[in-house]
N, CA, C and O atoms as a Maestro MAE file, in Angstrom:
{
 s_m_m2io_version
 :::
 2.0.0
}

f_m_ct {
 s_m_title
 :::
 protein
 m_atom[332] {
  # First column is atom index #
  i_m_mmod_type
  r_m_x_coord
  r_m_y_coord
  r_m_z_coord
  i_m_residue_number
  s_m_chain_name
  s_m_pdb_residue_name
  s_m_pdb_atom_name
  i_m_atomic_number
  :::
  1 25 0.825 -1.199 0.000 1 A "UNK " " N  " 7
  2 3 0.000 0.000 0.000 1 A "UNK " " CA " 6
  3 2 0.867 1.260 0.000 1 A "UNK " " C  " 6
  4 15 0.517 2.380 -0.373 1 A "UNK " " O  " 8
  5 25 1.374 1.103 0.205 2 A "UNK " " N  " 7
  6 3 3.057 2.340 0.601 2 A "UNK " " CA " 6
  7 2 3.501 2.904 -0.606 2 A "UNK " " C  " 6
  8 15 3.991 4.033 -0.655 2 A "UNK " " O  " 8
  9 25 3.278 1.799 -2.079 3 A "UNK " " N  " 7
  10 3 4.230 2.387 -3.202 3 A "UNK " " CA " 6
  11 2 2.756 3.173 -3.774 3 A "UNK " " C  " 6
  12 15 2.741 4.187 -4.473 3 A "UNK " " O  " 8
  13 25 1.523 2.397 -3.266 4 A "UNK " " N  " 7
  14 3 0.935 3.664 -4.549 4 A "UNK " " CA " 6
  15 2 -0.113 4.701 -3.678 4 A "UNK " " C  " 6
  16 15 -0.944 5.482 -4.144 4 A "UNK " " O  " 8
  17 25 0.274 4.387 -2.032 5 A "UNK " " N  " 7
  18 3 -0.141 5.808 -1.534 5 A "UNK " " CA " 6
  19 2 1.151 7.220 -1.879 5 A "UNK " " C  " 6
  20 15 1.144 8.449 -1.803 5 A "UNK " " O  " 8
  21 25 2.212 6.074 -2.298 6 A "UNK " " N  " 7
  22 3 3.462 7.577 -3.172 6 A "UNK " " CA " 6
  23 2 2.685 7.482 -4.111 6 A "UNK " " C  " 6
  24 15 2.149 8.590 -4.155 6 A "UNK " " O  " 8
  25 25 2.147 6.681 -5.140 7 A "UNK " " N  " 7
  26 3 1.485 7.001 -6.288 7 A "UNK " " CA " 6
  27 2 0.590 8.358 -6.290 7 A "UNK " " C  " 6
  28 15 0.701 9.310 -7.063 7 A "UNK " " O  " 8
  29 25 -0.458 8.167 -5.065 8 A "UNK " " N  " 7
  30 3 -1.354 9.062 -5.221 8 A "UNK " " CA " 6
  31 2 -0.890 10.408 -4.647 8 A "UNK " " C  " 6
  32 15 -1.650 11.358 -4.835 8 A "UNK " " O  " 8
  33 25 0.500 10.674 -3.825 9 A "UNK " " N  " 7
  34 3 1.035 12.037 -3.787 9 A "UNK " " CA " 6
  35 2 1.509 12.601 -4.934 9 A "UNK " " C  " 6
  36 15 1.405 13.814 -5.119 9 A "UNK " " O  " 8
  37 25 2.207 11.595 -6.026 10 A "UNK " " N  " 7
  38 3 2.830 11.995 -7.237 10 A "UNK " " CA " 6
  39 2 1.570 12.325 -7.806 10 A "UNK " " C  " 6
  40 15 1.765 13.497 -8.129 10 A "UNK " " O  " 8
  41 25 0.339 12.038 -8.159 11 A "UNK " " N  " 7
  42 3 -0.736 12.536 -8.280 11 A "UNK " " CA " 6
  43 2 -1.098 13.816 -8.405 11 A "UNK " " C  " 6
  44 15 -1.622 14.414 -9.345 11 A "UNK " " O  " 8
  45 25 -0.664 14.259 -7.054 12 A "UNK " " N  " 7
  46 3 -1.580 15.383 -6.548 12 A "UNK " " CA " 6
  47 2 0.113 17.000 -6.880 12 A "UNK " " C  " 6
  48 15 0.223 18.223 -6.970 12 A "UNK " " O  " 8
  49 25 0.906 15.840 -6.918 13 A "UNK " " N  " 7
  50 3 2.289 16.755 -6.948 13 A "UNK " " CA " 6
  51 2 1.988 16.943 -8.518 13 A "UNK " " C  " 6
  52 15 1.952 18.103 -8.927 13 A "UNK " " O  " 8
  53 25 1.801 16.046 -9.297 14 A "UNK " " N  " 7
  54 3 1.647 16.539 -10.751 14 A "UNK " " CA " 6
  55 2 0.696 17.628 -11.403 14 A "UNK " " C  " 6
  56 15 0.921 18.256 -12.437 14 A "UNK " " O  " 8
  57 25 -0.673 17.739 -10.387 15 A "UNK " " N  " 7
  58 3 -1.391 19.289 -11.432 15 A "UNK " " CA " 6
  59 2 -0.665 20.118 -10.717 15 A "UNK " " C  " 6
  60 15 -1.457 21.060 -10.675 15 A "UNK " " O  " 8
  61 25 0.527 20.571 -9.947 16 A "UNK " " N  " 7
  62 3 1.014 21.685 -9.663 16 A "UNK " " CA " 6
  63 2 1.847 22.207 -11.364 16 A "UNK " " C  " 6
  64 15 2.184 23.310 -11.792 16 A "UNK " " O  " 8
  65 25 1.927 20.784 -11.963 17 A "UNK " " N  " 7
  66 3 2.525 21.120 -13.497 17 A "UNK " " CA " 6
  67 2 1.637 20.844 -14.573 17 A "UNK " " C  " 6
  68 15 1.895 21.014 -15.765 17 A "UNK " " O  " 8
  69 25 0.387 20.332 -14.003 18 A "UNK " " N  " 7
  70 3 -0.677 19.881 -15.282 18 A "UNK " " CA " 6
  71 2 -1.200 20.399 -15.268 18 A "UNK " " C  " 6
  72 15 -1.348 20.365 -14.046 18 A "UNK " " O  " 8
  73 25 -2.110 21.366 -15.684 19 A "UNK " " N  " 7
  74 3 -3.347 22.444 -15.648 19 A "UNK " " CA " 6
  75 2 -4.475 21.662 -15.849 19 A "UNK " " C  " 6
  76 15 -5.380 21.503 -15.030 19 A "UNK " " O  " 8
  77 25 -4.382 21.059 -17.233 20 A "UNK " " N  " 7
  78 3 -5.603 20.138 -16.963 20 A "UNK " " CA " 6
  79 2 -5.703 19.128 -16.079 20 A "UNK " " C  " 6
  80 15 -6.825 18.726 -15.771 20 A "UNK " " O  " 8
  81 25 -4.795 18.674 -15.643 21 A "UNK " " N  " 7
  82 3 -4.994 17.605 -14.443 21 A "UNK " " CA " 6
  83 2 -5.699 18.257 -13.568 21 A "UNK " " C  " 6
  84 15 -6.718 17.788 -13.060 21 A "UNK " " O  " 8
  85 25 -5.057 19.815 -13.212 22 A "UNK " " N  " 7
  86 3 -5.451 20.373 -11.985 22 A "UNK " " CA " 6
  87 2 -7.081 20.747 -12.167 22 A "UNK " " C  " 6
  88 15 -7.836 20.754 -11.194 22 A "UNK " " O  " 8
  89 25 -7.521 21.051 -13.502 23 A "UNK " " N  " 7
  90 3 -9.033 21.186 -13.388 23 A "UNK " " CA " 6
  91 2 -10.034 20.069 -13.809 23 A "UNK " " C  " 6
  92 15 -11.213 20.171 -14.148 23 A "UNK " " O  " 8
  93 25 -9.311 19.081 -13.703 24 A "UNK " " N  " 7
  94 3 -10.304 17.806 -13.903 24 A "UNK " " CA " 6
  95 2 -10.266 17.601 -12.285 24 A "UNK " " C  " 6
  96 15 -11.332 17.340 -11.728 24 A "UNK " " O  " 8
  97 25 -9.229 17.695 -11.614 25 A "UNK " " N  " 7
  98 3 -9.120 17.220 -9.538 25 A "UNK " " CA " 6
  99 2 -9.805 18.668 -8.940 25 A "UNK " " C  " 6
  100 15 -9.861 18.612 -7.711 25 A "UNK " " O  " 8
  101 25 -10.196 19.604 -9.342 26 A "UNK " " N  " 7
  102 3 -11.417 20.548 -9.009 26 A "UNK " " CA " 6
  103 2 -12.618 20.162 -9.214 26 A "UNK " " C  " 6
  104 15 -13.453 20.457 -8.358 26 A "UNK " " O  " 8
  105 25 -12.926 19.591 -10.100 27 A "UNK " " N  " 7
  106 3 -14.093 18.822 -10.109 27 A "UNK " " CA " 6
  107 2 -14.705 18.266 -9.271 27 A "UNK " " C  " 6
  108 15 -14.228 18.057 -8.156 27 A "UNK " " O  " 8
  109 25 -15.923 17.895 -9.634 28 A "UNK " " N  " 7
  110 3 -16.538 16.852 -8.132 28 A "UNK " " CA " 6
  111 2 -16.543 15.409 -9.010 28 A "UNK " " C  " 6
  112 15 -17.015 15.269 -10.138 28 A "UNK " " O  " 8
  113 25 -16.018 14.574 -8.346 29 A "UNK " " N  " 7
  114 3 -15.227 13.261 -8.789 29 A "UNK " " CA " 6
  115 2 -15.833 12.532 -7.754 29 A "UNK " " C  " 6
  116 15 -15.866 12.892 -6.577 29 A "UNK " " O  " 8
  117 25 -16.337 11.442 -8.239 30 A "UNK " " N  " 7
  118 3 -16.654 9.911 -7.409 30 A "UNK " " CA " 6
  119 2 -15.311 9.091 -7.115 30 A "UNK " " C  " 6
  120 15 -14.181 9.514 -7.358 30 A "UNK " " O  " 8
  121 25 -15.492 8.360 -6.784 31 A "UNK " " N  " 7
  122 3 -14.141 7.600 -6.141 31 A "UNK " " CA " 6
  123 2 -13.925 6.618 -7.500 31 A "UNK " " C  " 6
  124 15 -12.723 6.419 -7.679 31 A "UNK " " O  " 8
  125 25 -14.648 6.057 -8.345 32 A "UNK " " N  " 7
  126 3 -14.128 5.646 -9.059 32 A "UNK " " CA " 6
  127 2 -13.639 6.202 -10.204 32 A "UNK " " C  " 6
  128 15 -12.865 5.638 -10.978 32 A "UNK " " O  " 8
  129 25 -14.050 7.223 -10.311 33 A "UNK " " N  " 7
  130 3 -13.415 8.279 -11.871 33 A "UNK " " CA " 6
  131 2 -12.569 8.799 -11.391 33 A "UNK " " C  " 6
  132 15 -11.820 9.402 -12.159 33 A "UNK " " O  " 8
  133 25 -12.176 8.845 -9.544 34 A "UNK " " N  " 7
  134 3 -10.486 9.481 -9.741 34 A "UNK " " CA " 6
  135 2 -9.396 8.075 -9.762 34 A "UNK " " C  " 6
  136 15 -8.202 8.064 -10.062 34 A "UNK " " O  " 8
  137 25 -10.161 7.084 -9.389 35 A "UNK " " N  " 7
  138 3 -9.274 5.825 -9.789 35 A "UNK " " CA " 6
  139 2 -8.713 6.354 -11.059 35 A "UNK " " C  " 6
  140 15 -7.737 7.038 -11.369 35 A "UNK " " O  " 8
  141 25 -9.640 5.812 -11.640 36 A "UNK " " N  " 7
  142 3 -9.766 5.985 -13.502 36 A "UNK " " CA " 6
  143 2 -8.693 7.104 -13.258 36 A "UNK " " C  " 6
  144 15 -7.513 6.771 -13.139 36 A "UNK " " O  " 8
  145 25 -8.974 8.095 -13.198 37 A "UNK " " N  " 7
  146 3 -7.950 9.165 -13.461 37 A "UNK " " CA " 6
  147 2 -6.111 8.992 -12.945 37 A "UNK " " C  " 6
  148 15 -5.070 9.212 -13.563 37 A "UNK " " O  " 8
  149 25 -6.334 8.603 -11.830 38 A "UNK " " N  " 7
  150 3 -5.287 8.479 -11.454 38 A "UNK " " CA " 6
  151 2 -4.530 7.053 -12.621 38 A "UNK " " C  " 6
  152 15 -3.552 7.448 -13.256 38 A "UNK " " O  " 8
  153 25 -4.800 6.061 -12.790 39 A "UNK " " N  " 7
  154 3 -4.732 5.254 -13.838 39 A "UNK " " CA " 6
  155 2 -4.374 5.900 -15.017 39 A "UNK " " C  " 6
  156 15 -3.747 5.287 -15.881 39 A "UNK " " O  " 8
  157 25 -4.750 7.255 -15.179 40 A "UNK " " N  " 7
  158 3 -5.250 7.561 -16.781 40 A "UNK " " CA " 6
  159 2 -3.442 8.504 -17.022 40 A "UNK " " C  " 6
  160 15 -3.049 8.870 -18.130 40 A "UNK " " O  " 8
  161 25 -2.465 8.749 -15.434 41 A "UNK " " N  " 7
  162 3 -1.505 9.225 -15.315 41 A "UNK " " CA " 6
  163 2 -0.503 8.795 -14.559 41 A "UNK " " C  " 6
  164 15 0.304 9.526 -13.984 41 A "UNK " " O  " 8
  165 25 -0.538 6.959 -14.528 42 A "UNK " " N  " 7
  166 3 -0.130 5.702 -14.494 42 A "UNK " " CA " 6
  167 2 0.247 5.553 -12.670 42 A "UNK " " C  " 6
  168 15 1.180 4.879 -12.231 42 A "UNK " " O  " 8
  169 25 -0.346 6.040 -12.155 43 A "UNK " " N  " 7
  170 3 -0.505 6.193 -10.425 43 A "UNK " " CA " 6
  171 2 -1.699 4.833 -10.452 43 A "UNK " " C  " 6
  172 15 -2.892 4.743 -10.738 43 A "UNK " " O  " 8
  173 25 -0.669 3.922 -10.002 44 A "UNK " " N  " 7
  174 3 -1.838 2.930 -9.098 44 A "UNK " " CA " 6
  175 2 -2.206 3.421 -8.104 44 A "UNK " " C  " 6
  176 15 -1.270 3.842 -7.424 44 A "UNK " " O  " 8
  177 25 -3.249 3.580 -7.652 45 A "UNK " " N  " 7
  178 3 -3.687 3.980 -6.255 45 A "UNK " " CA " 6
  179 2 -5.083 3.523 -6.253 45 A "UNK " " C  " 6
  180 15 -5.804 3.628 -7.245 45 A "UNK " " O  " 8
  181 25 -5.618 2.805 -4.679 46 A "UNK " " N  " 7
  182 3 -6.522 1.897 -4.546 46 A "UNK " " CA " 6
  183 2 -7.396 2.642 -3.944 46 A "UNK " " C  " 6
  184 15 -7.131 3.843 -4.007 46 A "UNK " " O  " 8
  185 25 -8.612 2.288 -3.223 47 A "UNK " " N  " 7
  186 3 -9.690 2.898 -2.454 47 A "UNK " " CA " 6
  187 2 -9.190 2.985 -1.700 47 A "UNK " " C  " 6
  188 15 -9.299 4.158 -1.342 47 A "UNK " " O  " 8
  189 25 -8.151 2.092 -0.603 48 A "UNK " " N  " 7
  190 3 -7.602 1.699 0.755 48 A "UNK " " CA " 6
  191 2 -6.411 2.697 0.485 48 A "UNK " " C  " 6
  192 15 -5.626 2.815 1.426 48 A "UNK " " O  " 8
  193 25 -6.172 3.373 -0.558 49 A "UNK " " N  " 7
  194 3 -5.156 4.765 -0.791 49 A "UNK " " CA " 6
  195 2 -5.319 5.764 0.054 49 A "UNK " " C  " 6
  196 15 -4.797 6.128 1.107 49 A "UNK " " O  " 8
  197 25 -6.806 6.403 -1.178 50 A "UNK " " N  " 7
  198 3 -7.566 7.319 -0.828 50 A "UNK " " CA " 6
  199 2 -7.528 7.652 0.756 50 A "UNK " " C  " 6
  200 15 -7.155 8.667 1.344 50 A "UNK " " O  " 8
  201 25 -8.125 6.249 1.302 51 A "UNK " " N  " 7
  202 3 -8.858 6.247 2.820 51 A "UNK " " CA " 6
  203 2 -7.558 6.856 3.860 51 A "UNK " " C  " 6
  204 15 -7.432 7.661 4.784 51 A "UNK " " O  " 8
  205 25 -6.696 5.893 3.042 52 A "UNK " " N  " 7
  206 3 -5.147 6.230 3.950 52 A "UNK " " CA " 6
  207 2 -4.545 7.900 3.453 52 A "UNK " " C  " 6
  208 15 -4.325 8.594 4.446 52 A "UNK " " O  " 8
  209 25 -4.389 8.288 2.719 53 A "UNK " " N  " 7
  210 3 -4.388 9.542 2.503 53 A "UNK " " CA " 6
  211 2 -5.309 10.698 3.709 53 A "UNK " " C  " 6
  212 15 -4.915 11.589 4.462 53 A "UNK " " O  " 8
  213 25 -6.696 10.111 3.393 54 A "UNK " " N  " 7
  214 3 -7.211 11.317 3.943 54 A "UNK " " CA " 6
  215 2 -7.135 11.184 5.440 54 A "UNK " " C  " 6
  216 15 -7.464 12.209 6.037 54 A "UNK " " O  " 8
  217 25 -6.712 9.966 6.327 55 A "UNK " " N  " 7
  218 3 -6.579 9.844 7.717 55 A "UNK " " CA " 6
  219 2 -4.997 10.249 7.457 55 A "UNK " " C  " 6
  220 15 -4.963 10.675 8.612 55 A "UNK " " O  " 8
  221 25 -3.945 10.446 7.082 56 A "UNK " " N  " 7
  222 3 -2.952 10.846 7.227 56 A "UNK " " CA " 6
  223 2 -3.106 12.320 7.222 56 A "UNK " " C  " 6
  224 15 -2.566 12.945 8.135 56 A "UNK " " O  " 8
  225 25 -3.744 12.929 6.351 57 A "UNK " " N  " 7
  226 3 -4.110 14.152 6.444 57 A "UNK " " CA " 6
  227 2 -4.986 14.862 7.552 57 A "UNK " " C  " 6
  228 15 -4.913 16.089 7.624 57 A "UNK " " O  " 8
  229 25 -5.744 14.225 8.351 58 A "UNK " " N  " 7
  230 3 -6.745 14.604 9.338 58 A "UNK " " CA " 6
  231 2 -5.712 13.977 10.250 58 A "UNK " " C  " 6
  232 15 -5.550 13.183 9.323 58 A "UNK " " O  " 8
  233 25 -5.080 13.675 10.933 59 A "UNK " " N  " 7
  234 3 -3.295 13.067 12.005 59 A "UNK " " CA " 6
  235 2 -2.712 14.626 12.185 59 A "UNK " " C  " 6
  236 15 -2.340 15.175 13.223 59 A "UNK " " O  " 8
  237 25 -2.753 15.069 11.036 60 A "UNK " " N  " 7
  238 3 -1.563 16.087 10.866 60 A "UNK " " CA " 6
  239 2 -2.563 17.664 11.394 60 A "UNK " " C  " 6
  240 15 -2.002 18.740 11.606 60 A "UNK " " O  " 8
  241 25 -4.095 17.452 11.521 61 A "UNK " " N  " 7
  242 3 -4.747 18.710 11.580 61 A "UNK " " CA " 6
  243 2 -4.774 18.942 13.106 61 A "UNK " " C  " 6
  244 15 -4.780 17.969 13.860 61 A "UNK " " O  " 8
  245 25 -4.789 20.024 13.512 62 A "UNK " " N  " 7
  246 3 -5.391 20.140 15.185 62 A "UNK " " CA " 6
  247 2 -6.361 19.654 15.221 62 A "UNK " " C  " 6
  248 15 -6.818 19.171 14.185 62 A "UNK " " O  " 8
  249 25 -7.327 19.558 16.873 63 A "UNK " " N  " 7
  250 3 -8.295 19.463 17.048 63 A "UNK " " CA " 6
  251 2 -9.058 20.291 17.057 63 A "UNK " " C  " 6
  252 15 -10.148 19.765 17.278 63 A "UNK " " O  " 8
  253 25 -9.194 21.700 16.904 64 A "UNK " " N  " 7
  254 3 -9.747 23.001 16.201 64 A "UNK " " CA " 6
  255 2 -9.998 22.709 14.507 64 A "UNK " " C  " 6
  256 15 -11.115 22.322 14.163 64 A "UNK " " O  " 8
  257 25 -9.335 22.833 13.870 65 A "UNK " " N  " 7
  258 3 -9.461 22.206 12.528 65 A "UNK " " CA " 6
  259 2 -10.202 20.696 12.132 65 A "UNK " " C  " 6
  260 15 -10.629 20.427 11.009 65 A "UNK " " O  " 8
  261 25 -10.246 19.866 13.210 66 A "UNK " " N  " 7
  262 3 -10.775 18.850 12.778 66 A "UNK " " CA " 6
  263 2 -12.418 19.164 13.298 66 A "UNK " " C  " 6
  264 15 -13.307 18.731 12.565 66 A "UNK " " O  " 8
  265 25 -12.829 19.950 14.618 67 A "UNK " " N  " 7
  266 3 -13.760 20.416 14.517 67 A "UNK " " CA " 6
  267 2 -14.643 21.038 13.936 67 A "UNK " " C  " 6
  268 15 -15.815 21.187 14.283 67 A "UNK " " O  " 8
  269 25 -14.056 21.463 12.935 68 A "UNK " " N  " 7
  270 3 -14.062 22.995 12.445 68 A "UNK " " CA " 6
  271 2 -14.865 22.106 10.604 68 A "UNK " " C  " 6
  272 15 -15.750 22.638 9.934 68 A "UNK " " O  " 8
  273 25 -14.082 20.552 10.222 69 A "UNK " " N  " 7
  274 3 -14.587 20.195 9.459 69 A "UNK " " CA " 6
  275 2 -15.726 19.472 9.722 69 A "UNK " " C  " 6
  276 15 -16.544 19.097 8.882 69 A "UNK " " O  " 8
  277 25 -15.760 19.290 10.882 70 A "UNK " " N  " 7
  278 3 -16.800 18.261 11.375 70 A "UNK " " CA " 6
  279 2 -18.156 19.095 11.360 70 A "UNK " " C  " 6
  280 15 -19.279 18.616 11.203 70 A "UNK " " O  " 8
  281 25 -17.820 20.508 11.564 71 A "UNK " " N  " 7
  282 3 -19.447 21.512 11.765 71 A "UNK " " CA " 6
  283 2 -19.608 21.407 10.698 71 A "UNK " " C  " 6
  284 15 -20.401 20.477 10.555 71 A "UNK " " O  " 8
  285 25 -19.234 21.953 9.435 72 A "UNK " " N  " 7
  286 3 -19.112 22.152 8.135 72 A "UNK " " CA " 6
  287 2 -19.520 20.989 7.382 72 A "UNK " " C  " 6
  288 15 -20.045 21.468 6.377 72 A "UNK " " O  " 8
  289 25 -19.591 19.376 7.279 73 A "UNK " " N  " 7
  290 3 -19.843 18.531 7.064 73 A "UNK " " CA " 6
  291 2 -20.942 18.523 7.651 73 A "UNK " " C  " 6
  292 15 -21.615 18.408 6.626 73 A "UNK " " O  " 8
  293 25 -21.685 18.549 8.448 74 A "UNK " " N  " 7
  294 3 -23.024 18.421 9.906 74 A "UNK " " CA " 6
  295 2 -24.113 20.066 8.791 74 A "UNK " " C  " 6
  296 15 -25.227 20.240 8.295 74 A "UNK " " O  " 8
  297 25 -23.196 20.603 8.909 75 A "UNK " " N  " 7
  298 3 -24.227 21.890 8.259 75 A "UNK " " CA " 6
  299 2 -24.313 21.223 6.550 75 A "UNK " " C  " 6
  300 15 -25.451 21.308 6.088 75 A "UNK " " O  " 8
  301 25 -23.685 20.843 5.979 76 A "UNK " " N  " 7
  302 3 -23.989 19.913 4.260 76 A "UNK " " CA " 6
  303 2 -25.091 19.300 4.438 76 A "UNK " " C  " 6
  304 15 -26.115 19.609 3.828 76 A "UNK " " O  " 8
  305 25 -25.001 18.065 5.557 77 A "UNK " " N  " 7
  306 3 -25.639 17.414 5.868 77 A "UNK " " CA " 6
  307 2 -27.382 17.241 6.630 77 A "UNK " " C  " 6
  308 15 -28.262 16.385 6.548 77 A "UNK " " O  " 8
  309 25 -27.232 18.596 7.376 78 A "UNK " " N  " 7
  310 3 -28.695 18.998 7.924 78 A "UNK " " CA " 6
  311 2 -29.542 19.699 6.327 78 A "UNK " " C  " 6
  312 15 -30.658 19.392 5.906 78 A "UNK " " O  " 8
  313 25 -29.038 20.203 6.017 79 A "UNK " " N  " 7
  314 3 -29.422 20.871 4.430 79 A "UNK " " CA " 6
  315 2 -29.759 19.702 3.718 79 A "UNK " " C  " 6
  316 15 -30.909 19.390 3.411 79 A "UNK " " O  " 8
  317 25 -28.815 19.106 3.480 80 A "UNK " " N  " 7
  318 3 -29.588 17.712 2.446 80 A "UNK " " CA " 6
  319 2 -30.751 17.160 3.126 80 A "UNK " " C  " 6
  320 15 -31.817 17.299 2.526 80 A "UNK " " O  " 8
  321 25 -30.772 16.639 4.111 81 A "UNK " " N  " 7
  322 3 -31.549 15.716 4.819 81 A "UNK " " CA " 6
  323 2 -32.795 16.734 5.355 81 A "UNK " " C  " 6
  324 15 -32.231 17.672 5.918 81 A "UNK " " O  " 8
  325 25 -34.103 16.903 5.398 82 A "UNK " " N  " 7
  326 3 -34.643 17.960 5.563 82 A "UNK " " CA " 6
  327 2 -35.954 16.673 6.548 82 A "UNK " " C  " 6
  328 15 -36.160 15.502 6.229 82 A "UNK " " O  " 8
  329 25 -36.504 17.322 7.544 83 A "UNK " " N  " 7
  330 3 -37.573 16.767 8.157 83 A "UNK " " CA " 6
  331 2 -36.996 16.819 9.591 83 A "UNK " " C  " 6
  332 15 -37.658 16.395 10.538 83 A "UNK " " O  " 8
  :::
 }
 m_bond[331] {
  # First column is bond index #
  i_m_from
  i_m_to
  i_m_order
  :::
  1 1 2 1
  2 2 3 1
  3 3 4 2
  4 3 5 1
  5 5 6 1
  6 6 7 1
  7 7 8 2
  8 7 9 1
  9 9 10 1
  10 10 11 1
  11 11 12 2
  12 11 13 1
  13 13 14 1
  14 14 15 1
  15 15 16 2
  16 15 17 1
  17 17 18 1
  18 18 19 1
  19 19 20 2
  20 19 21 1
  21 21 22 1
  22 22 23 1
  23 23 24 2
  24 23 25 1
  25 25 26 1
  26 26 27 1
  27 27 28 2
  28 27 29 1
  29 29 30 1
  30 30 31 1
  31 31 32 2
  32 31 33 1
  33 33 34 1
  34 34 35 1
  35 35 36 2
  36 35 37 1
  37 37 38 1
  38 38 39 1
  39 39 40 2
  40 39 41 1
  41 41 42 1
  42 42 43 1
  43 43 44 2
  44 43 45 1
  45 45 46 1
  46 46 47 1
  47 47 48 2
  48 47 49 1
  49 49 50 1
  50 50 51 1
  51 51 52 2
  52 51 53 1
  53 53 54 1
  54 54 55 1
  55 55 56 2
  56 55 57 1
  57 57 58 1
  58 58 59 1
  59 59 60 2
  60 59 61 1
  61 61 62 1
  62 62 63 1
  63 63 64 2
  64 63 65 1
  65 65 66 1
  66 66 67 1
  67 67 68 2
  68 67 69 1
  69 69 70 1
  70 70 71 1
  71 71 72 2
  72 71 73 1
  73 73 74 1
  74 74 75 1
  75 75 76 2
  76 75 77 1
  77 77 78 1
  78 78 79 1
  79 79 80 2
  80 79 81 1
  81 81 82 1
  82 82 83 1
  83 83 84 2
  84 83 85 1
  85 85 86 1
  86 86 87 1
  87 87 88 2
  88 87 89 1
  89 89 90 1
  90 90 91 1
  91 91 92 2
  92 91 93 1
  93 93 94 1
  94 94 95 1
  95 95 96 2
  96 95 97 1
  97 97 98 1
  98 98 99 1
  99 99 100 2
  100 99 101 1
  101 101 102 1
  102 102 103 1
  103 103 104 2
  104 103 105 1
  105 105 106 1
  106 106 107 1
  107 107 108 2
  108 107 109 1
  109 109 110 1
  110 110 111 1
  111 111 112 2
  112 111 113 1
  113 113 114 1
  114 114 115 1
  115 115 116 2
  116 115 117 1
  117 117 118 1
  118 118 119 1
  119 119 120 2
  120 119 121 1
  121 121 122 1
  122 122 123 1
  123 123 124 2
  124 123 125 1
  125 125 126 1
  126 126 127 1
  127 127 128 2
  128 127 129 1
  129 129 130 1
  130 130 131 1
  131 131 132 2
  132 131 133 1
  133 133 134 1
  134 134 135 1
  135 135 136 2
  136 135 137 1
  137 137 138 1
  138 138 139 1
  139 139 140 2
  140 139 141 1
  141 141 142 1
  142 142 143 1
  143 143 144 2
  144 143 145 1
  145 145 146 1
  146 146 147 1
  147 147 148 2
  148 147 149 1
  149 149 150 1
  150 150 151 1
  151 151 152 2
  152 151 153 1
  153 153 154 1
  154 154 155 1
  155 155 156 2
  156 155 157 1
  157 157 158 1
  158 158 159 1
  159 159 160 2
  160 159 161 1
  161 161 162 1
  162 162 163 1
  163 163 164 2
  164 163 165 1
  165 165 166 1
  166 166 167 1
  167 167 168 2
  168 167 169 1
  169 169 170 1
  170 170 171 1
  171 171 172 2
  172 171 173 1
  173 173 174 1
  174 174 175 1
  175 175 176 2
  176 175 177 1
  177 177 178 1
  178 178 179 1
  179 179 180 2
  180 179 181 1
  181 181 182 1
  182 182 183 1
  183 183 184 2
  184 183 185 1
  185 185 186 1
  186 186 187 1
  187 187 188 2
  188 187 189 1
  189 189 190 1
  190 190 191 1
  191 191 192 2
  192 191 193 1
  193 193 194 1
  194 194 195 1
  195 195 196 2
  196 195 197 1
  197 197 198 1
  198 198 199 1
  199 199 200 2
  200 199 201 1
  201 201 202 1
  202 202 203 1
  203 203 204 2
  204 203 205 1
  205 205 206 1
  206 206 207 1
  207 207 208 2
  208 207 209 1
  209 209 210 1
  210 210 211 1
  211 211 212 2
  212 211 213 1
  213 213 214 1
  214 214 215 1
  215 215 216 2
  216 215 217 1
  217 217 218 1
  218 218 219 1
  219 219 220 2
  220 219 221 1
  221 221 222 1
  222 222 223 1
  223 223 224 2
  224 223 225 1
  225 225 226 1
  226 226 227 1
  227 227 228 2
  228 227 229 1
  229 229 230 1
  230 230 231 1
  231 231 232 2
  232 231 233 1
  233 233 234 1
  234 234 235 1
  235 235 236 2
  236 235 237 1
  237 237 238 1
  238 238 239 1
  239 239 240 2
  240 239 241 1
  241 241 242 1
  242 242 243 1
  243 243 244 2
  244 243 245 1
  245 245 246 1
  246 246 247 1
  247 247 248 2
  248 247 249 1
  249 249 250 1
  250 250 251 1
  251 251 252 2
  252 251 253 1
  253 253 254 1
  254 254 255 1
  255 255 256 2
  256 255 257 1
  257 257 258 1
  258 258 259 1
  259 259 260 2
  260 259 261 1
  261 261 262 1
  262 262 263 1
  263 263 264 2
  264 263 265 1
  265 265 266 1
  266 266 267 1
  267 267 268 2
  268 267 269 1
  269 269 270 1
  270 270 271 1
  271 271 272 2
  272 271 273 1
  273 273 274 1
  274 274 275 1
  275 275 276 2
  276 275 277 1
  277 277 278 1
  278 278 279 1
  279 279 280 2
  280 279 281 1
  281 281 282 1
  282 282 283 1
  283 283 284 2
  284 283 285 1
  285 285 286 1
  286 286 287 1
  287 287 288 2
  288 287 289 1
  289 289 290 1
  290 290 291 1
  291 291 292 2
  292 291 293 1
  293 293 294 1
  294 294 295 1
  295 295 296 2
  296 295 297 1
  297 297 298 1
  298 298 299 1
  299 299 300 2
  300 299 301 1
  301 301 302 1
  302 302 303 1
  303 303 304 2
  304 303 305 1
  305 305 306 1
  306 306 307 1
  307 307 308 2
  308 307 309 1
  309 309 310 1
  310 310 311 1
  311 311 312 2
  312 311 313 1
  313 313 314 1
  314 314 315 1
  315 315 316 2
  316 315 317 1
  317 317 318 1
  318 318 319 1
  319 319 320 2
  320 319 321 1
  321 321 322 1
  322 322 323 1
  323 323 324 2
  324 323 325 1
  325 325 326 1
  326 326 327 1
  327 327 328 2
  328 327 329 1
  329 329 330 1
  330 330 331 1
  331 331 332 2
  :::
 }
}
């Protein structure tokens, strides 16, 4: 899991030089069309990537910041869900 969670940083390190990479990963993307994508710029990277990515990234946030996404997610969420 190690070589293509580097996969999926080389990923994210590449639209700093791809423009179109960078506005296809602005997009709103399902988990399987950024597979696909990531594939499409020879980055293996799995679902169990992704997952590991974004808990490596939420490790590294305070607990102010992780609050802070948690309201923000809760306010998406009261809006969708209505009753």
């Amino acid at each position: 899991m190690i070589v293509s969670l580097q996969d999926l940083d080389r990923l994210m390190a590449l639209r700093q030089q791809d423009p179109a990479l960078a506005a296809r990963l602005r997009q709103p993307l399902d988990l399987e069309a950024f597979l696909a994508l990531a594939s499409e710029f020879g980055c293996s990277v799995t679902e169990a990537d992704v997952f590991a990515a974004q808990q490596r990234e939420d490790s590294q946030r305070s607990a102010e910041e992780l609050q802070r996404q948690q309201a923000d997610e809760s306010r998406r969420l009261r809006t969708f869900i209505q009753g």
